[in-house]
N, C-alpha and C positions, 0 to 999 in steps of 0.2 A: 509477383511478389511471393516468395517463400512461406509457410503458413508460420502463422505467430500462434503461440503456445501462451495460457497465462499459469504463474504461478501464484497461489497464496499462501499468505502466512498469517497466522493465527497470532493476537496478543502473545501468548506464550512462547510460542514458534519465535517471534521477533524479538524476545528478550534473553535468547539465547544465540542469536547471531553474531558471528566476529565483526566488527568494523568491514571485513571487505568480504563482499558477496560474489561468490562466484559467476563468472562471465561479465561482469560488467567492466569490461572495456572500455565503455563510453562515458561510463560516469554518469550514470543513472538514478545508483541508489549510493555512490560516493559518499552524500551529506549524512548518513546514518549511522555516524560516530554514535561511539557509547553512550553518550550523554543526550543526544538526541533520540534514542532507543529509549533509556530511560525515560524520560520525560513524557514520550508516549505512554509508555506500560507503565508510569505510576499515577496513571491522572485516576481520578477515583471513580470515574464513570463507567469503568471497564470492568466490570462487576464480571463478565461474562469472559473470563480469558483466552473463548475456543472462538471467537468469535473473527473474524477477518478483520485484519489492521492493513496491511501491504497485499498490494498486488503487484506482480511484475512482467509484463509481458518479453516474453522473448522469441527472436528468432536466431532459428538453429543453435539455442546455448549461448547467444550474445543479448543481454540484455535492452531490449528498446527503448521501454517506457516502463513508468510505475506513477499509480495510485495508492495514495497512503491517507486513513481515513481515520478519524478519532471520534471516537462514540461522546454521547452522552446525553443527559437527559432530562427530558420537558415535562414539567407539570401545566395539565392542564385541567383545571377543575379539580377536584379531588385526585385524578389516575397520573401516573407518572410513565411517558409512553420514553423508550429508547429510541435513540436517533444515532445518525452518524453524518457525519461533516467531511467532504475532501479538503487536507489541508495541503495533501503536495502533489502535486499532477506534471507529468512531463514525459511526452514523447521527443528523440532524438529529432534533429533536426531535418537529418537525411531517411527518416520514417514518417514524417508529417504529411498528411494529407491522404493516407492511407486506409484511414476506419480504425486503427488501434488506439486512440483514445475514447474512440466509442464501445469498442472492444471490451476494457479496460473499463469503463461506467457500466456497461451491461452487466458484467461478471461480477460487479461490488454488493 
């Protein structure tokens, strides 16, 4: 297997992205129309704009897999601790079973 690279994107990073992401051939991060971009980066939990939203791994410039994660936050007792949630996870099909969605969770 070729080595796989991850990219991230930051809240901010992701709210300036076009509809189509470079290298993705496979239609990876396809669903990340503007409205879907939006919806992430205005939920009000994301206090912290620098913080990782998208991950995407790639091999050689062709998109694999991506992790796409939304913050937000738990009170527990008095303290309010930040969290985050994967809400879209998906390795290629002809990449499955490789360790890149492990990948992909370790880096988040």
């Amino acid at each position: 297997m070729k080595e796989i690279s991850i990219s991230k994107y930051s809240y901010d990073q992701l709210s300036h992205i076009d509809e189509y992401i470079e290298g993705d051939n496979l239609q990876i991060a396809s669903f990340l129309t503007r409205s879907v971009i939006s919806s992430y980066c205005d939920n009000p939990s994301n206090v912290d704009k620098n913080k990782t939203a998208l991950l995407l791994a790639l091999q050689s410039d062709l998109i694999v897999g991506r992790y796409l994660l939304i913050r937000t936050r738990i009170k527990k007792n008095d303290n309010i601790l930040d969290a985050c949630s994967p809400v879209s996870f998906e390795v290629h099909e002809s990449m499955r079973g490789k360790g890149i969605g492990s990948y992909l969770q370790e880096e988040a």
